[in-house]
C-alpha positions in Angstrom: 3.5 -27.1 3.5 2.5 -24.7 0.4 2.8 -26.9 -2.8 2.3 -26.9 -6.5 -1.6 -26.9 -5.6 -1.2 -23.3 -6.4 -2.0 -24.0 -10.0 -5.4 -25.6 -9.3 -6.5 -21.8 -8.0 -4.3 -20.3 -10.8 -7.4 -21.0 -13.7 -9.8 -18.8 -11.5 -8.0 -15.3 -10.9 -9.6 -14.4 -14.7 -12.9 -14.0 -12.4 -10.7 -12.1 -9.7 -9.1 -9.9 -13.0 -12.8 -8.5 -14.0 -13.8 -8.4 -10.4 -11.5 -5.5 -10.0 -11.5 -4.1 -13.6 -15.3 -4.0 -13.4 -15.7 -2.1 -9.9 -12.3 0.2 -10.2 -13.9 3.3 -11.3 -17.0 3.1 -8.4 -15.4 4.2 -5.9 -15.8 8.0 -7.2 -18.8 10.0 -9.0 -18.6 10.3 -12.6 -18.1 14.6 -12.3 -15.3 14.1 -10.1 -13.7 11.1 -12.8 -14.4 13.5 -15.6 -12.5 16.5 -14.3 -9.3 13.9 -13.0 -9.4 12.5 -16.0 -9.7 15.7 -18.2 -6.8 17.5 -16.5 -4.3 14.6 -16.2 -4.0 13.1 -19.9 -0.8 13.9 -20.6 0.4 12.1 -17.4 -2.5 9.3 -16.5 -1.2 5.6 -16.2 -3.2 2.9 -17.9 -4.7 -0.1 -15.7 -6.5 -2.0 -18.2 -3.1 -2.1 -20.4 -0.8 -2.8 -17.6 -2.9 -5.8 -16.2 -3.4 -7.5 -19.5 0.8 -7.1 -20.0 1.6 -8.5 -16.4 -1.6 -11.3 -15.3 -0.3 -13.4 -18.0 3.2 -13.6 -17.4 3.2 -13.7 -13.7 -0.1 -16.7 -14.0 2.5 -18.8 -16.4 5.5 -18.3 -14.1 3.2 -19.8 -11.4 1.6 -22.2 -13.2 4.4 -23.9 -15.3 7.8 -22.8 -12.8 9.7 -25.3 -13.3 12.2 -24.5 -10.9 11.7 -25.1 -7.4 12.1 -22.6 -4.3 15.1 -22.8 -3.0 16.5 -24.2 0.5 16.1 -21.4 3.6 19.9 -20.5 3.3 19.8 -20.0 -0.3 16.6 -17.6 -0.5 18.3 -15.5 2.8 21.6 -15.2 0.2 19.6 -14.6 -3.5 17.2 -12.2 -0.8 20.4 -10.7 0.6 21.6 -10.1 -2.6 19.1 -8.2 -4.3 18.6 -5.8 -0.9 22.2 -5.0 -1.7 22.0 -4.4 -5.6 18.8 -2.3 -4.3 20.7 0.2 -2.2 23.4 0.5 -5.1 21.1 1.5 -7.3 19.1 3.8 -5.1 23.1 5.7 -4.2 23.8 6.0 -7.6 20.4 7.4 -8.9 20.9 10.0 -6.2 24.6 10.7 -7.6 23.6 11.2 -10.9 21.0 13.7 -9.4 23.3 15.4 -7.9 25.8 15.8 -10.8 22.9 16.5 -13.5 22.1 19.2 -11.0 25.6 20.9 -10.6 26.7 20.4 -13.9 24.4 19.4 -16.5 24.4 16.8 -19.2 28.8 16.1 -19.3 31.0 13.0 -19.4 30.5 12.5 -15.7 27.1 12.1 -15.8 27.0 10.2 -19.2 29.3 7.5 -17.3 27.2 7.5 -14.5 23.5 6.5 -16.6 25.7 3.8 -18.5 27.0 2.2 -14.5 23.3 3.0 -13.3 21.8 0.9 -16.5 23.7 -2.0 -16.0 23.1 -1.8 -12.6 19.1 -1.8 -12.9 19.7 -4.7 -15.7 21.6 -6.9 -12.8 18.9 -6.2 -10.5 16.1 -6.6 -12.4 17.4 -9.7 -13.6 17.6 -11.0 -10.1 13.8 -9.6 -9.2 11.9 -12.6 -10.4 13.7 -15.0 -8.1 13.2 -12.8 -5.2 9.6 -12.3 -6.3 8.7 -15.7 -6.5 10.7 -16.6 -2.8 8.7 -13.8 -1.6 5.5 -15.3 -2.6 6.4 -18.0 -1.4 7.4 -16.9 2.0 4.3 -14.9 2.6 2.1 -18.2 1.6 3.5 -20.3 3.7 3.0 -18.0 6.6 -0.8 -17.5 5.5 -1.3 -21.6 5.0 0.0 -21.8 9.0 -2.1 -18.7 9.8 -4.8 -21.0 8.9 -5.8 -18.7 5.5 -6.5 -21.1 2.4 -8.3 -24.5 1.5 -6.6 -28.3 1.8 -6.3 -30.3 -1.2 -4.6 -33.9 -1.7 -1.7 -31.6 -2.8 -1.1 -29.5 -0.3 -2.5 -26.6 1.4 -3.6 -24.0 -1.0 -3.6 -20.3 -1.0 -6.4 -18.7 -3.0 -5.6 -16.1 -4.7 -2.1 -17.3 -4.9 0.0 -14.4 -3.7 1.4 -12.9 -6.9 3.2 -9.3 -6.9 5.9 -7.5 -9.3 8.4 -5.3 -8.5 7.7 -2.1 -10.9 7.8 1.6 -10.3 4.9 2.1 -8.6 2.3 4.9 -10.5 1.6 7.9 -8.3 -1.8 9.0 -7.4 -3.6 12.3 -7.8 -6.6 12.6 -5.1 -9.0 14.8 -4.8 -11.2 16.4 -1.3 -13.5 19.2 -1.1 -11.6 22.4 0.3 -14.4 22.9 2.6 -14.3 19.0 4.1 -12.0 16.4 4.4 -13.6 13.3 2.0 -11.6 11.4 -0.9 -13.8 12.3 -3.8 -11.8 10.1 -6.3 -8.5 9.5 -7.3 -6.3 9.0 -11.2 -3.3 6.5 -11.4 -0.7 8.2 -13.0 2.5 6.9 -14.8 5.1 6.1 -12.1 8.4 8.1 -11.7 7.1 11.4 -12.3 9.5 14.2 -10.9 8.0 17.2 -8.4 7.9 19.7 -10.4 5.6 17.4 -12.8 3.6 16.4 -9.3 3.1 20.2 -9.2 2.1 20.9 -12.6 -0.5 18.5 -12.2 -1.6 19.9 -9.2 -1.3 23.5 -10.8 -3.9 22.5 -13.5 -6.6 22.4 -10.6 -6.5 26.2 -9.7 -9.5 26.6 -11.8 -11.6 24.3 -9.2 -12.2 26.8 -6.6 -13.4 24.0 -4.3 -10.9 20.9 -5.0 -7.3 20.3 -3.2 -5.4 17.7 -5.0 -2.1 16.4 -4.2 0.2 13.9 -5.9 1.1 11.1 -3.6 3.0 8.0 -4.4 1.6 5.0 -2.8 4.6 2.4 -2.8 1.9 0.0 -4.4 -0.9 -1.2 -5.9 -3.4 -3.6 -5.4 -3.5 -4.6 -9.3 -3.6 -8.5 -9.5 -0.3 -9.2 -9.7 0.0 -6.4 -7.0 2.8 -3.3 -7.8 5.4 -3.1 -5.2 7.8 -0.1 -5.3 11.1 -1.4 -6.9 12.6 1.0 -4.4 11.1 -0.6 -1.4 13.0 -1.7 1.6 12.5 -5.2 2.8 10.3 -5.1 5.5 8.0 -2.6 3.1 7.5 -4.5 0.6 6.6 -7.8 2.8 3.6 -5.6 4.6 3.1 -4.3 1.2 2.6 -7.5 -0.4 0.6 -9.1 2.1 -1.4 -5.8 2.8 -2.8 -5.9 -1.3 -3.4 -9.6 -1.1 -5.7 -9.0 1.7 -7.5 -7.2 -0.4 -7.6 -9.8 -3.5 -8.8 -11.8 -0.8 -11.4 -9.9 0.6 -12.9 -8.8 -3.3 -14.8 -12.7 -2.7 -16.7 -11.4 0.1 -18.9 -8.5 1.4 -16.4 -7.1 3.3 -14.0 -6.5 0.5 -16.9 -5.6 -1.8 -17.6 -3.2 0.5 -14.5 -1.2 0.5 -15.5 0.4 -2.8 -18.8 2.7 -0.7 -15.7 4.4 0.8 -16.2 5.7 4.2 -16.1 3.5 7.4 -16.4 0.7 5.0 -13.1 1.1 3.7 -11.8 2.2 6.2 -12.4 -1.7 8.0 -10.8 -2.9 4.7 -7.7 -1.5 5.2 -7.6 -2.1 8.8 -7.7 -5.9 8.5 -5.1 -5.7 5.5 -2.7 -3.1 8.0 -3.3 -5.4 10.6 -2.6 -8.5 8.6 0.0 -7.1 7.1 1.9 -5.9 9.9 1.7 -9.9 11.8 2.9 -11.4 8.7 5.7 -9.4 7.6 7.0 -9.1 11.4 7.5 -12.9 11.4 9.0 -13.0 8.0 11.3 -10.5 8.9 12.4 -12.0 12.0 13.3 -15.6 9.7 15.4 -13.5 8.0 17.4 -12.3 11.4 15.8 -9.0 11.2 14.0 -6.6 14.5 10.7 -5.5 13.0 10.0 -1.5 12.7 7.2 -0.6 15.1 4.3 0.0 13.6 3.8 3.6 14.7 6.7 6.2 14.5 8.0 6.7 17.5 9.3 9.6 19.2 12.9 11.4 17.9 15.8 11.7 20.0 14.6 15.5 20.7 11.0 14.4 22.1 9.4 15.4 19.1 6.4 12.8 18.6 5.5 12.5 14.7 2.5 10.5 15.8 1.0 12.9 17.9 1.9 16.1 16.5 0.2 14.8 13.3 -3.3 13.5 14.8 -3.3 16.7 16.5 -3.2 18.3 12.9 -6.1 16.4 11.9 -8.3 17.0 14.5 -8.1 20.8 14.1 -8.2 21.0 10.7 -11.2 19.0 10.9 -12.6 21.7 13.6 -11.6 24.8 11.6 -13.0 23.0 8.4 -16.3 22.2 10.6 -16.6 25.4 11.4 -16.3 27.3 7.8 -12.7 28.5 8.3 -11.1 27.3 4.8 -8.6 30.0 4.8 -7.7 29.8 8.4 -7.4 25.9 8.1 -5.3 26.0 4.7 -2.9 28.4 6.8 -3.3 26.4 9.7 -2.0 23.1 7.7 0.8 25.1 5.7 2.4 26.1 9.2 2.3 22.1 11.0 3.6 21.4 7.7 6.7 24.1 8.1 6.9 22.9 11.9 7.3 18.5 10.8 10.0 19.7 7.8 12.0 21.6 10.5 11.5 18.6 12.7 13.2 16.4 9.4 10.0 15.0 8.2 9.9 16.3 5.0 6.1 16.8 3.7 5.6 18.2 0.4 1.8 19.8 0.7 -0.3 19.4 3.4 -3.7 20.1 2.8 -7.1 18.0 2.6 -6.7 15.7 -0.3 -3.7 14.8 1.8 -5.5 13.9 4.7 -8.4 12.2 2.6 -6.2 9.7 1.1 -4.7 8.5 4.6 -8.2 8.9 6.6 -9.3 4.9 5.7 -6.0 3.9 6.9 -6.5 3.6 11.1 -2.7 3.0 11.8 -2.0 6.3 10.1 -0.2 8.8 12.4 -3.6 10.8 10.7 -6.2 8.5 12.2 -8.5 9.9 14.4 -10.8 6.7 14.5 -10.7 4.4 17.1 -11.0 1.3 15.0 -7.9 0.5 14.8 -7.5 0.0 18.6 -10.5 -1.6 18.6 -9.6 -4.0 15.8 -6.3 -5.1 17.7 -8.3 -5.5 20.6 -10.4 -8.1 18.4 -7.3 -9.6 17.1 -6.6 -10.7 20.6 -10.1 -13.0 21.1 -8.5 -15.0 17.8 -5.8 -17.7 17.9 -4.7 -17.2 14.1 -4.8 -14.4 11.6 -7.4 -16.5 9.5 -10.1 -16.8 12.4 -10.1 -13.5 12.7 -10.2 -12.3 9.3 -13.0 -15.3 8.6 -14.7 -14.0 11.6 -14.8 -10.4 9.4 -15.5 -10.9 5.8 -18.9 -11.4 5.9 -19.3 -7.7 7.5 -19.8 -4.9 6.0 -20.9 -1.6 9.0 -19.2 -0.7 11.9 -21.9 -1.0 14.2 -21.1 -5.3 12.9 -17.7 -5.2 14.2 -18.8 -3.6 17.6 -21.4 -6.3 18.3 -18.9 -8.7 17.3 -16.1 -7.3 19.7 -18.6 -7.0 22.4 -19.3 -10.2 22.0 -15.8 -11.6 22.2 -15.6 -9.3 25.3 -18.2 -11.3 26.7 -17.2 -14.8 26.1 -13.8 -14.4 27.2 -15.0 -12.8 30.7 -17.2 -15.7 31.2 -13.6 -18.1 30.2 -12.6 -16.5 33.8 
């Protein structure tokens, strides 16, 4: 049972708060941050302001809440409610799109901002509550997955699960033309429009040898983590466990880790995928919902997504390898042509795109076998928190193999 123990943890997350200010900006070299930096000032969001706005107010709500979670039916109704006020607001903002389009600033369009600003004020009125029954869901389903520590209270999750529901900031990254490697990355102020994602990237013409793309993430592994006010349900339950994972994981080598990039990170962000992904299928299904699979299936017409876009990678990779820039870039421009005709509409395809989704082993992208291999590890562990125990302290790839061939071996010799 998750209980007010919570608090006890709550004085600590200071630590976790410089933790992550302190080693943000290592994950890139200093003349890649200078030229992000240099060429998105107009447009660049600012972490250091926006965690000392939102840690405080979202540690007192969690320390002093004086109102209790409540009952099952209630949280499916106040949960129910806000999924509705969420798709309201999502049909009108694309009404008023459409009638600022057609016709301009008129009448019409005036009435529809004042219905869409009472609208956002009802919904994020409600936000909080469904915030804090979301924490508290995904907690209680990490204290039985056997994460956390016991105390005379209660079981205790550490760091408590804390996450707001914001605009999320986009995210200019940056690869080589000539390879496919995340250089470094620049948080940029959320709800930007296209044509402002392509003046950004139209700044970096100059760098012969840089593709950037604007990308918008959905979230944020800030402390509390960002989820995308726009999210649907089952996203923003894999989101918010997927950045806690990784609040987790800052208290040990592995998470420590994640900031060399590389196969590093990339194990980072399988365990939070994988994690994610178990936790927010069983929350989903309390709530009387079928969980998404994890991978986009085929369409109606045979066309597999999946597929088609691993295949993508792998020759990009092998034109890149081989010193064909131009041919790639062409290459990349046609698949993407060929997935918008298919209805999957990509903006830009091109490295940086690539770069960003290569850590991420569940990607349609991934052409790494860890993620298969990681599931396959999974399967030797009776609980989420075994297995992610059994992993923290790593920090290589060749770790995780010795570890799975070792499982491999014990559970043969179970036979």
């Amino acid at each position: 049972m998750i209980t007010k123990g919570n608090r006890v943890a709550s004085s600590l997350l200071v630590l976790l708060l410089a933790v992550l200010l302190f080693l943000s900006p290592a994950c890139q070299s200093d003349a890649t941050r200078d030229v992000l930096r240099e060429e998105t000032s107009s447009y660049r969001f600012s972490l250091v302001r926006w965690q000392v706005t939102n840690l405080p107010v979202k540690l007192v709500s969690s320390i002093f809440n004086v109102g209790e979670v409540p009952p099952p039916e209630e949280r499916k109704a106040l949960v129910g409610e806000f999924l509705a006020l969420q798709s309201e607001v999502r049909s009108l903002e694309r009404q008023l799109a459409r009638a600022v389009a057609v016709q301009g600033q008129s009448p019409e369009t005036e009435t529809l901002e004042e219905e869409l600003r009472e609208l956002r004020l009802e919904f994020m009125s409600l936000a909080p509550h469904v915030e804090a029954i979301i924490e508290y869901e995904v907690a209680h389903v990490l204290a039985s997955q056997g994460f956390g520590f016991s105390l005379a209270s209660g079981r205790v999750i550490f760091p408590p699960v804390l996450f707001v529901f914001q605009p999320a900031p986009s995210m200019l990254v940056a690869s080589p033309r000539d390879r496919i490697q995340l250089l470094g990355y620049e948080l940029l102020c959320p709800s930007l429009t296209v044509s402002q994602f392509e003046l950004v990237e139209g700044r970096f013409a100059q760098h012969d040898n840089l593709s950037v793309i604007v990308a918008s993430p959905g979230g944020l592994a800030t402390y509390p983590s960002i989820v995308d006010e726009g999210a649907r349900f089952y996203r923003t339950l894999y989101v918010v466990v997927h950045e806690w994972v990784h609040h987790y994981l800052i208290f040990y080598p592995l998470g420590r880790a994640w900031f060399q990039g590389g196969v590093a990170r990339q194990l980072n962000e399988t365990v939070a995928d994988i994690t994610g992904y178990e936790v927010a299928d069983q929350i989903y299904r309390q709530y009387g919902y079928e969980p998404p699979p994890w991978q986009t299936p085929p369409t109606e017409t045979g066309f597999n997504y999946t597929a088609e876009m691993r295949e993508t990678r792998l020759v990009t990779g092998q034109l890149l390898e081989e010193g064909r820039i131009d041919e790639a870039e062409q290459y990349m421009e046609e698949r993407r042509q060929l997935f918008v005709d298919e209805g999957y509409y990509i903006r830009k395809l091109n490295q940086a795109y690539f770069a960003i989704r290569d850590p991420y082993a569940f990607s349609p992208t991934s052409i790494s076998p860890m993620g298969e291999q990681l599931q396959e590890l999974r399967s030797y562990y009776d609980t989420l928190g075994e297995f992610v125990l059994a992993l923290r302290g790593l920090t290589t790839y060749e770790e995780v193999l010795r570890l799975l061939d070792e499982k491999r071996a014990q559970h043969l010799d179970s036979y």
